[in-house]
N, CA, C and O of each residue as an XYZ file, in Angstrom:
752
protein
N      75.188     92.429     70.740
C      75.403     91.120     71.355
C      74.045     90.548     71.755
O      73.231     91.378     72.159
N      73.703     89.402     71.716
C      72.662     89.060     71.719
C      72.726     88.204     73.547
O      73.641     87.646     74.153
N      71.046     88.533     73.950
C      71.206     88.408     75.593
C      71.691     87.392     76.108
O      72.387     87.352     77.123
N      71.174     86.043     75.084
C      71.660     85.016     75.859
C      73.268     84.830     76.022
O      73.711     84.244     77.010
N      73.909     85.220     75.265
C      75.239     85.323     75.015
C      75.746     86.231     76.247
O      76.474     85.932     77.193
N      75.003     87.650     75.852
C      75.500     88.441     77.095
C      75.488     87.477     78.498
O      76.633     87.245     78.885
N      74.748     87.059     79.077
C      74.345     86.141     80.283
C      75.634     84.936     80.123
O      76.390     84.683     81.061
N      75.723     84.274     78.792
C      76.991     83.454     79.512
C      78.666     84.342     79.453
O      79.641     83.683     79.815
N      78.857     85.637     79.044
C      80.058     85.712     79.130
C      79.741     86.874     80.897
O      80.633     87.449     81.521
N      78.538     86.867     81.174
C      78.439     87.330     82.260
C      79.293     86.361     83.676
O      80.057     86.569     84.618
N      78.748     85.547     83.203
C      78.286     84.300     84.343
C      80.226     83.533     84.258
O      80.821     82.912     85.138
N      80.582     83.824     83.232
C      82.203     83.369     83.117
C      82.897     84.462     83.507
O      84.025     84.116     83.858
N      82.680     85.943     83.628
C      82.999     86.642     84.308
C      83.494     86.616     85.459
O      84.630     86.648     85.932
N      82.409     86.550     85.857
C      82.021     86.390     87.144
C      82.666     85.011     88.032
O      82.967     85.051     89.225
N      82.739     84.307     87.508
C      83.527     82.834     87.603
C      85.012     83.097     87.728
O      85.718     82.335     88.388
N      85.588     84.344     87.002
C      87.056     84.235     87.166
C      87.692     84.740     88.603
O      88.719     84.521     89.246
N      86.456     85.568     88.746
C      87.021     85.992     90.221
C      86.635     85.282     91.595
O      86.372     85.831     92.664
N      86.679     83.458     91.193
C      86.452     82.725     92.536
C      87.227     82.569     92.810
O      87.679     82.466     91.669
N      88.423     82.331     93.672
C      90.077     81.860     93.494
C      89.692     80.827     94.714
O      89.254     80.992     95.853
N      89.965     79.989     94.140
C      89.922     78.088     94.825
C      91.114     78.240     95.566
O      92.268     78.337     95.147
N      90.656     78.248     96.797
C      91.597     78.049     98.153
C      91.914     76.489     98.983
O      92.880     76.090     99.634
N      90.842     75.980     98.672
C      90.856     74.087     99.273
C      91.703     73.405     98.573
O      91.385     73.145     97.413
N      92.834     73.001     99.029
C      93.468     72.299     98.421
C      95.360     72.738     97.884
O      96.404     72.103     97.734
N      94.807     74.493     97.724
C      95.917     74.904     97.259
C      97.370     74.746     98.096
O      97.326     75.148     99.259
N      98.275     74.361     97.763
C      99.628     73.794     98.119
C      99.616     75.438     99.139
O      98.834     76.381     99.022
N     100.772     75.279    100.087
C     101.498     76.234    101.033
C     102.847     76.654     99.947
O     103.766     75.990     99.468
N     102.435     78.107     99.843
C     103.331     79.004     98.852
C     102.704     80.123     98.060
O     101.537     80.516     98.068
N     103.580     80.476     97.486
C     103.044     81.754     96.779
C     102.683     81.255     95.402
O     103.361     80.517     94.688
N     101.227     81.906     95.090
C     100.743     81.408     93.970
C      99.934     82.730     93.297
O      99.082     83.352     93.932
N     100.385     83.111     91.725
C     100.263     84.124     90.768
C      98.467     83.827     90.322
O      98.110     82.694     90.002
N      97.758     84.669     90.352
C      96.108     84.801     89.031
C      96.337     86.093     88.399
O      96.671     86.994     89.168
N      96.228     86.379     87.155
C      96.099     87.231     86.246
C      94.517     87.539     86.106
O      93.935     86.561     85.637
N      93.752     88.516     86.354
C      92.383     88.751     86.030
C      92.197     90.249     85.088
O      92.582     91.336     85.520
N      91.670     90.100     84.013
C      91.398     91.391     83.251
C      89.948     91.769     83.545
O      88.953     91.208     83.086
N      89.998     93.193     84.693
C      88.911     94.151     84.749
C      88.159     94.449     83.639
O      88.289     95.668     83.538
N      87.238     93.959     82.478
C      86.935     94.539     81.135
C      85.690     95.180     81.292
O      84.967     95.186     82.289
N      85.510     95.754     80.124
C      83.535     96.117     79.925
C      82.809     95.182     80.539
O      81.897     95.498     81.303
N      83.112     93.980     80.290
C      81.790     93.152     81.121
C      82.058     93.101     82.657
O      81.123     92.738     83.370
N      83.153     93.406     83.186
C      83.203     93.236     84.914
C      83.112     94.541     84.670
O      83.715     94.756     85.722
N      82.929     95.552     84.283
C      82.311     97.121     84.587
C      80.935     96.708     84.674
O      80.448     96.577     85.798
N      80.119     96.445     83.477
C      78.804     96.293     83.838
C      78.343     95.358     84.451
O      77.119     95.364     84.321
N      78.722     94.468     85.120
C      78.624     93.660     86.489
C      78.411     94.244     87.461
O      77.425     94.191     88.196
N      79.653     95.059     87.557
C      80.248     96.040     88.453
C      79.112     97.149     89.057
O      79.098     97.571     90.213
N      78.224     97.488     88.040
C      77.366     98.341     88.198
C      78.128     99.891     88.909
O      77.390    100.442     89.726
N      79.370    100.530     88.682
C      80.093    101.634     89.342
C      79.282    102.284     88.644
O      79.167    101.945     87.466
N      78.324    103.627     89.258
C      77.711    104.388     88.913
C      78.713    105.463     88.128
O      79.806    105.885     88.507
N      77.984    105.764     86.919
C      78.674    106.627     85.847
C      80.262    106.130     85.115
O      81.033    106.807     84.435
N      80.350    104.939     85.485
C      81.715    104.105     84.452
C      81.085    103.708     83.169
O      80.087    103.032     82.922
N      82.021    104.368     82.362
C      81.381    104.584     80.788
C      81.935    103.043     80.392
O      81.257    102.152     79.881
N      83.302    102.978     80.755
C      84.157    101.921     80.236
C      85.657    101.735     80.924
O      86.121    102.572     81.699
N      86.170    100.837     80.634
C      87.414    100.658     81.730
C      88.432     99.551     80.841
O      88.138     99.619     79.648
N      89.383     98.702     81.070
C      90.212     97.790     81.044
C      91.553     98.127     81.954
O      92.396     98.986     81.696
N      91.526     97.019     83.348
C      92.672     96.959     84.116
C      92.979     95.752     84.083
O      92.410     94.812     83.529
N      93.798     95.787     84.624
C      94.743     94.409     84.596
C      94.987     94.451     86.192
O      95.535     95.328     86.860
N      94.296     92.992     86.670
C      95.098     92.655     88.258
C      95.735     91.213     88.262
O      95.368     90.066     88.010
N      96.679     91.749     88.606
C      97.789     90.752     88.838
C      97.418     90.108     90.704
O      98.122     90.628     91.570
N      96.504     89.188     91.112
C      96.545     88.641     92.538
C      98.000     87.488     92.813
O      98.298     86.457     92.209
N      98.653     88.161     93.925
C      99.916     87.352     94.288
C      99.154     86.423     95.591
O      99.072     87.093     96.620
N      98.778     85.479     95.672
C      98.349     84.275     97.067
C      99.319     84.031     97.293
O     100.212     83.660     96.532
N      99.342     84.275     98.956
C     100.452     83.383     99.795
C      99.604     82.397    100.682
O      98.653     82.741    101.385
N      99.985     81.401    100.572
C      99.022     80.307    101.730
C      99.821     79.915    102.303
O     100.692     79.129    101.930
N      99.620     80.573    103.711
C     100.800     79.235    104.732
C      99.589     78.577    105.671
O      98.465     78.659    105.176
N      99.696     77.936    106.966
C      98.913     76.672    107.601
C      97.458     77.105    107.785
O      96.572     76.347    107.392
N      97.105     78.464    108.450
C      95.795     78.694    108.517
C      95.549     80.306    108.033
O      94.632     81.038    108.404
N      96.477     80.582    107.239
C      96.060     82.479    107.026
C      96.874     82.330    104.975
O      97.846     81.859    104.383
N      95.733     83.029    104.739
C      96.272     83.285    103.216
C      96.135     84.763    102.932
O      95.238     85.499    103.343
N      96.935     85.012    102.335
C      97.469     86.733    102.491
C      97.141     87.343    100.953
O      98.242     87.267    100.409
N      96.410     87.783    100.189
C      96.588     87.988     98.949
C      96.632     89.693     98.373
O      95.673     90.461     98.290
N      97.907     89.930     98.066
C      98.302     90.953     97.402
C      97.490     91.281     96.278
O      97.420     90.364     95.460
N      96.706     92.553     95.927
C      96.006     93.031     94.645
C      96.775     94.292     93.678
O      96.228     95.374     93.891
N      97.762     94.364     92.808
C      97.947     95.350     91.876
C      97.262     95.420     90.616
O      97.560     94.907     89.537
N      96.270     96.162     90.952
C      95.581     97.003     90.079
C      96.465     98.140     88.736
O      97.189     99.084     89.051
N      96.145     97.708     87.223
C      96.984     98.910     86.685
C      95.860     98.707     85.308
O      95.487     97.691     84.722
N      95.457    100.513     85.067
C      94.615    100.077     83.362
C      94.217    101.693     83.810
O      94.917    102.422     84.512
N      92.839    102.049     83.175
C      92.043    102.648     82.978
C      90.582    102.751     83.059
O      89.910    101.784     82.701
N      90.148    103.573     83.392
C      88.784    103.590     83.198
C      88.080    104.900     82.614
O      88.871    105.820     82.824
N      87.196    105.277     82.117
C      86.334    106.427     81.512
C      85.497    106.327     82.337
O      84.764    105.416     82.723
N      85.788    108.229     82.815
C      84.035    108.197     83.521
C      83.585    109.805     83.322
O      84.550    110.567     83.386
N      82.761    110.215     83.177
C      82.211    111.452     82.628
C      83.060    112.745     83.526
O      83.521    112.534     84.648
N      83.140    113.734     83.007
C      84.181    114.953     83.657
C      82.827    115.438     84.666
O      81.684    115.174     84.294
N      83.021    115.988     85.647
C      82.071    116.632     86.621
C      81.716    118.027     86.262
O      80.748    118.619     86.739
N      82.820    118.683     85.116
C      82.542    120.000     84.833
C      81.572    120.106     83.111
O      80.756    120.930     82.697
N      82.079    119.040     82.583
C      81.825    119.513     81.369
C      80.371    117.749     80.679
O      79.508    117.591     79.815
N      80.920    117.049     81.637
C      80.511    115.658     81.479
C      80.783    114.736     80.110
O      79.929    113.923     79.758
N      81.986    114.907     79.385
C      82.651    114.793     78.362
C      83.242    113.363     79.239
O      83.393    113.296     80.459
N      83.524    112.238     78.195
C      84.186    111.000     78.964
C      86.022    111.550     79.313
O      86.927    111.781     78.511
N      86.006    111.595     80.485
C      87.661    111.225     80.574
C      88.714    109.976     81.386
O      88.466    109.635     82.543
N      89.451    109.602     80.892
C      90.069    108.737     80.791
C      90.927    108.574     82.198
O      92.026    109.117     82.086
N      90.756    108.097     83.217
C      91.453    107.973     84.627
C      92.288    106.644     84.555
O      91.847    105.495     84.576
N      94.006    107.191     84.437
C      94.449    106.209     84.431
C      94.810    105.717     86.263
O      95.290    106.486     87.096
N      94.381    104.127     86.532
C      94.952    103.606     87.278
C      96.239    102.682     88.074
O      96.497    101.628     87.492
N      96.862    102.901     89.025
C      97.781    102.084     89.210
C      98.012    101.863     91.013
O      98.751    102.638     91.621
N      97.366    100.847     91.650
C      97.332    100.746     93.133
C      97.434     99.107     93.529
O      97.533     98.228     92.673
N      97.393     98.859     94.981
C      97.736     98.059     95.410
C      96.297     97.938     96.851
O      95.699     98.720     97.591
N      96.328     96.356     96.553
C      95.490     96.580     97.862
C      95.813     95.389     98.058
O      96.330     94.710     97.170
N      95.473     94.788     99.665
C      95.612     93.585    100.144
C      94.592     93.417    100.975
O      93.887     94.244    101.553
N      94.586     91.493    100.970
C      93.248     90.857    101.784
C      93.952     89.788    102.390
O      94.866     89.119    101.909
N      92.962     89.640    104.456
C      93.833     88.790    104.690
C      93.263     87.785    105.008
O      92.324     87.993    105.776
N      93.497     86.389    104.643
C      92.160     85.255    105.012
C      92.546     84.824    105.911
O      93.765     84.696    106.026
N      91.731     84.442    106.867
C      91.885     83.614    108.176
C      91.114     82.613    108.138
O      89.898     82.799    108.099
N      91.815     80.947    108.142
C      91.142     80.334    108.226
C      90.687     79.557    109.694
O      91.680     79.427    110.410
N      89.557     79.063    110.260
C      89.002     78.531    111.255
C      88.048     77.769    111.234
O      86.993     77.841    110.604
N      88.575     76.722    112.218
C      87.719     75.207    112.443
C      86.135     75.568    112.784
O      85.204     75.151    112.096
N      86.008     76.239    113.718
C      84.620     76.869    114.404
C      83.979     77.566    113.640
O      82.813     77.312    113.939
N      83.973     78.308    112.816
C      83.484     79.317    112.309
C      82.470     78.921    111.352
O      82.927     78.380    110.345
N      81.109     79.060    111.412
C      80.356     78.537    110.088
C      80.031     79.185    109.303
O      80.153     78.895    108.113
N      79.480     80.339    109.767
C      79.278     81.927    108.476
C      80.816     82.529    108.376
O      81.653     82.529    109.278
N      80.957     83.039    107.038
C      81.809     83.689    106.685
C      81.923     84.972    107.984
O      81.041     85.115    108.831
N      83.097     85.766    107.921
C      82.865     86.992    108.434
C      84.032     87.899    107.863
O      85.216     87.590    107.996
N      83.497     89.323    107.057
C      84.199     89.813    106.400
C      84.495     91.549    107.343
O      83.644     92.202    107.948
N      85.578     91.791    107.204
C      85.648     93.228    107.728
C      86.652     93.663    107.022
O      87.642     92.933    107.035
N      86.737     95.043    106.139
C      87.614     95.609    105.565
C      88.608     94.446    104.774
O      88.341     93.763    103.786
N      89.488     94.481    105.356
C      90.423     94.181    104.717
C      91.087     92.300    105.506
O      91.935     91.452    105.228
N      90.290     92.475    106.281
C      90.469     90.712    106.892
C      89.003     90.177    107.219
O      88.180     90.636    108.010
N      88.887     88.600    106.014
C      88.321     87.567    106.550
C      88.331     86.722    107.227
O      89.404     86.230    107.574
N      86.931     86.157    107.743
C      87.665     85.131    108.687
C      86.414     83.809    107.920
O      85.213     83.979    107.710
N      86.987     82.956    107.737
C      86.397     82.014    106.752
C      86.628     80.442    107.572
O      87.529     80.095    108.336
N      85.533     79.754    107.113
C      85.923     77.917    107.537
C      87.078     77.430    107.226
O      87.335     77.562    106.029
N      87.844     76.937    107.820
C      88.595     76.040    107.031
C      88.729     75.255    106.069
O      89.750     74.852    105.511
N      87.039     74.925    105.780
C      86.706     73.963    104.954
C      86.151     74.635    103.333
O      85.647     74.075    102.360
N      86.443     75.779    103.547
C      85.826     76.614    103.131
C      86.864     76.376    101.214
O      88.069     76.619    101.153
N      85.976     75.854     99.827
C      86.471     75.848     98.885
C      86.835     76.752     98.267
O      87.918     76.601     97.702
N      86.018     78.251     98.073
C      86.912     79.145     96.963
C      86.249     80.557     97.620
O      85.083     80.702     97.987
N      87.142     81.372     97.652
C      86.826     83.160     97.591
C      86.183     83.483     96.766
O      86.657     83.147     95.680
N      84.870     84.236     96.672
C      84.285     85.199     95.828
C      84.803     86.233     95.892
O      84.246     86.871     96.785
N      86.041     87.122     95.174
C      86.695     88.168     95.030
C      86.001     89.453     94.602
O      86.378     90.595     94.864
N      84.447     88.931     93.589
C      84.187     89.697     92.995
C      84.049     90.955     93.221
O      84.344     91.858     92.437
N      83.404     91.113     94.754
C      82.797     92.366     95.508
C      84.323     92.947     95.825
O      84.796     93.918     95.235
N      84.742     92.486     96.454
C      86.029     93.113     97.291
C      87.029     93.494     95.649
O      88.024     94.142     95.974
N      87.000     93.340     94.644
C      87.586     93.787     93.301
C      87.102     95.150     93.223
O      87.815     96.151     93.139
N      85.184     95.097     93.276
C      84.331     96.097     93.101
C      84.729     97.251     93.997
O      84.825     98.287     93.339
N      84.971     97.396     95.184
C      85.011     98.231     96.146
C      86.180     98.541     96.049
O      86.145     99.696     96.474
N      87.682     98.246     95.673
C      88.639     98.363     95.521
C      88.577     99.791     94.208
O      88.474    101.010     94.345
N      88.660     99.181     93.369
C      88.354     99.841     92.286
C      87.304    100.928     92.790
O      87.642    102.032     92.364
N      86.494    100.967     93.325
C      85.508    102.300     93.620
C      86.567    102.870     94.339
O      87.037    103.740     93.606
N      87.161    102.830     95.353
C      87.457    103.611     96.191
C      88.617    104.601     95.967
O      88.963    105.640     96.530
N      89.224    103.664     94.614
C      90.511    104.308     94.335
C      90.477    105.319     93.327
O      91.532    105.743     92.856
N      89.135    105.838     92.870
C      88.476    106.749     91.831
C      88.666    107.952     92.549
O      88.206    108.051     93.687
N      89.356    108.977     91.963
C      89.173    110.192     92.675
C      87.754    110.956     92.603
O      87.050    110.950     91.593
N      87.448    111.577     93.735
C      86.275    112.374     94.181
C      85.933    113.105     93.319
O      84.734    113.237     93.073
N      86.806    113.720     92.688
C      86.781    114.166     91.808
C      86.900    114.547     90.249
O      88.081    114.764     89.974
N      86.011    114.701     89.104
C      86.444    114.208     87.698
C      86.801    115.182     86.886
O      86.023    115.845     86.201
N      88.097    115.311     86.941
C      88.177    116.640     85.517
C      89.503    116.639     84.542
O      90.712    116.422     84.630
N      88.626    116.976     83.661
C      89.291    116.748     82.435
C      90.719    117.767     82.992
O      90.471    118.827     83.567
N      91.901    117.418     82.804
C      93.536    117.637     83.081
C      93.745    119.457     82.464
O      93.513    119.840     81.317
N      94.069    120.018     83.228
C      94.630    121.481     82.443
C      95.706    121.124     81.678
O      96.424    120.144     81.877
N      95.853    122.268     80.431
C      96.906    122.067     79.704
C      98.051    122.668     79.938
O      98.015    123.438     80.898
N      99.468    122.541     79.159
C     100.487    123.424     79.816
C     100.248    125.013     80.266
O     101.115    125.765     80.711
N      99.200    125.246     80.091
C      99.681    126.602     80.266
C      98.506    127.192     81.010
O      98.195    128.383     81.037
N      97.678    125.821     81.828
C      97.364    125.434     82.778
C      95.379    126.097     83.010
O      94.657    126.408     83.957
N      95.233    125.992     81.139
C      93.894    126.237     80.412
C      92.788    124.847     80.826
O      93.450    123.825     81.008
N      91.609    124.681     80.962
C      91.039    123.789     80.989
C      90.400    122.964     79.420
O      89.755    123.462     78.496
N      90.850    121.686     79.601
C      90.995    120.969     77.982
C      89.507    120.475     78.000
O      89.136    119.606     77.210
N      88.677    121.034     78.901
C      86.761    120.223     79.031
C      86.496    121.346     77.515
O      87.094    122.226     76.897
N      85.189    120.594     77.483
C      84.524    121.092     76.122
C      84.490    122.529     75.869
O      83.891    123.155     76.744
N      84.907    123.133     75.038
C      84.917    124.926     75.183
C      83.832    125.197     74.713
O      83.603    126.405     74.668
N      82.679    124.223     74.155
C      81.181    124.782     74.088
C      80.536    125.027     75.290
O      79.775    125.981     75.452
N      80.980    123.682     76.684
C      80.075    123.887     77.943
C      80.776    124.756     78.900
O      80.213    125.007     79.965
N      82.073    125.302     78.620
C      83.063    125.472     79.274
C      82.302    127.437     79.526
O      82.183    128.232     80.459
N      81.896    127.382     77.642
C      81.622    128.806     77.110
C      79.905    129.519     78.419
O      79.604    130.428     79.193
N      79.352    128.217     77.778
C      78.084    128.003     78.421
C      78.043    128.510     80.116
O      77.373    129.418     80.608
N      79.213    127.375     80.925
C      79.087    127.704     82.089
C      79.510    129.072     82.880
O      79.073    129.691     83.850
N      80.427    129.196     82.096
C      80.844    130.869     82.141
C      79.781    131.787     82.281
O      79.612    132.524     83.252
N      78.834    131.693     80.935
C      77.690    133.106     81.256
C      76.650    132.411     82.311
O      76.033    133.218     83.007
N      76.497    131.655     82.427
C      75.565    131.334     84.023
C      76.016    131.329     85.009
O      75.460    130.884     86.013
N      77.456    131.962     84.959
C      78.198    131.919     86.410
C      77.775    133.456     86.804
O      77.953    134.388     86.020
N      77.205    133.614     88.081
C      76.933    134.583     88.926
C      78.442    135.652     88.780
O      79.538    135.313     89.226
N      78.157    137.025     88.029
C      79.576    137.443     88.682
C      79.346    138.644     89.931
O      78.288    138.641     90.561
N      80.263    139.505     90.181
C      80.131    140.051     91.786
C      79.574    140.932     91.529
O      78.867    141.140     92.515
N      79.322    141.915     90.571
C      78.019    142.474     90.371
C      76.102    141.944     90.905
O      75.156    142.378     91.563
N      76.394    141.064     90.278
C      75.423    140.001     90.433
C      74.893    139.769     91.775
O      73.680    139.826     91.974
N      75.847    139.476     92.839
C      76.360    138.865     93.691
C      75.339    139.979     94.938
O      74.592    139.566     95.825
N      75.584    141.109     94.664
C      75.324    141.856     95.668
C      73.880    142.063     95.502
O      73.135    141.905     96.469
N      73.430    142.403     94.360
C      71.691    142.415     94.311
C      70.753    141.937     95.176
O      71.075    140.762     95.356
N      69.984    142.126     95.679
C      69.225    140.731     96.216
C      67.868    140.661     95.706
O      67.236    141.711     95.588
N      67.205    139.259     95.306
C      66.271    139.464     95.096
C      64.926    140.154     95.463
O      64.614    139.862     96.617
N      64.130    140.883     94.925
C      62.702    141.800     95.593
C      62.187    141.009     96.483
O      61.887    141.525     97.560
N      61.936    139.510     96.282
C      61.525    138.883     96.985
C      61.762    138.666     98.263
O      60.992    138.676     99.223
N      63.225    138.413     98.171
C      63.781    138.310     99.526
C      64.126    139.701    100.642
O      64.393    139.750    101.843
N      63.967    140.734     99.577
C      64.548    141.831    100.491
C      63.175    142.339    101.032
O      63.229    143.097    102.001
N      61.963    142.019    100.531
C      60.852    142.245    101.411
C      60.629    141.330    102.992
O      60.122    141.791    104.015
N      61.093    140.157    102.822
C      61.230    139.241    104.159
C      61.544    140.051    105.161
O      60.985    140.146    106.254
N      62.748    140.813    104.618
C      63.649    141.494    105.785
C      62.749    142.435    106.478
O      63.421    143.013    107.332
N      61.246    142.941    106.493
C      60.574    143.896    106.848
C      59.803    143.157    107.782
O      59.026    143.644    108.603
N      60.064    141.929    107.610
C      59.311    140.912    108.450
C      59.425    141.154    109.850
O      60.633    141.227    110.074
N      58.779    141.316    110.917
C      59.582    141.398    112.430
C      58.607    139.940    113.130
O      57.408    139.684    113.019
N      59.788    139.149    113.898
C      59.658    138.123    114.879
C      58.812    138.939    116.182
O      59.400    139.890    116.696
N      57.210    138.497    116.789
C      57.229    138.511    117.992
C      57.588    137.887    118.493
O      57.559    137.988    119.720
C-alpha cells in the first residue's frame, strides 16, 4: 500500500469513531463500527498481529446524559506466550459509557467509564475508549488451547526445545560452585 494512501484510509479510520452528539434527536440511536487491521495499527496494542471485530454502539440520548452501550464480537491474533506462534482470541463483550452533559464545564473530564462533557460539546472521540476496551478484555494470558486429550497444540518444535532447557529436579538441587563458596562467607 502506498503511504499516502495508507495516511488517508488512516485518517477515515479514525473519523468513524467520532459519534456526533449536537443535535442528535432524544432516543435510541444504532452505529455499526468494524475494528479492522487499520484500527489495530492505529491502535498501536502491543504484540496484535491482526484482528477484525465488529461493534455494534447502541446511543441513548435523553435531556442532559447519553448512555452508550458497546458490544464488541470478532477476533484478534496475538502471538502464544509459550511458543510465540500467532493465535487466534476469539472475542465477545460488552462495555458501557456514560455522557454527562453540562452548561459550566469547559474542559472535557473523563473517568473510567463516565464523562462529563459541555453541553455544547459536537462529537465524541470514541477512538481511545474503543482502544482500552479492547486491551483490557485480552486475557493475561496467551496460549495456544489444549487438545481433547488435553496435549498442548503450540509448536512441537519449541514445545520440544523448551522441554530440554527446562531445569529438572535433579538439576534443581545442585548448586552452583560459585554460589556455594558465598556460603563460607561470614557477616561481621
Amino acid at each position: 500500500m502506498q503511504p499516502n494512501l495508507l495516511k488517508v484510509n488512516s485518517k477515515e479510520k479514525r473519523e468513524e469513531f467520532k459519534l456526533r452528539i449536537s443535535g442528535v434527536e432524544a432516543g435510541k440511536h444504532s452505529y455499526p463500527i468494524d475494528c479492522d487491521k487499520t484500527f489495530f495499527e492505529l491502535a498501536e496494542i502491543p504484540d496484535l498481529q491482526d484482528g477484525d471485530v465488529k461493534l455494534q454502539i447502541l446511543m441513548d440520548v435523553s435531556d442532559k446524559i447519553i448512555t452508550l452501550d458497546f458490544h464488541f464480537k470478532g477476533s484478534v491474533t496475538l502471538p502464544c506466550d509459550r511458543c510465540m506462534e500467532p493465535v487466534n482470541i476469539d472475542l465477545d463483550f460488552t462495555d458501557n459509557l456514560v455522557v454527562k452533559l453540562m452548561p459550566w464545564i469547559e474542559e472535557s473530564e473523563e473517568e473510567d467509564n463516565l464523562w462529563i462533557v459541555n453541553e455544547n460539546t459536537y462529537e465524541l472521540d470514541l477512538f481511545h475508549f474503543v482502544y482500552e476496551s479492547i486491551s483490557l478484555a485480552l486475557p493475561t494470558r496467551i496460549l495456544h488451547p489444549d487438545d481433547e486429550n488435553g496435549n498442548s497444540t503450540c509448536n512441537p518444535e519449541i514445545m520440544k526445545k523448551l522441554e530440554e532447557l527446562t531445569p529438572h529436579e535433579a538439576d534443581k538441587d545442585e548448586i552452583d560452585p560459585r554460589w556455594e563458596a558465598l556460603k563460607n562467607i561470614k557477616q561481621s
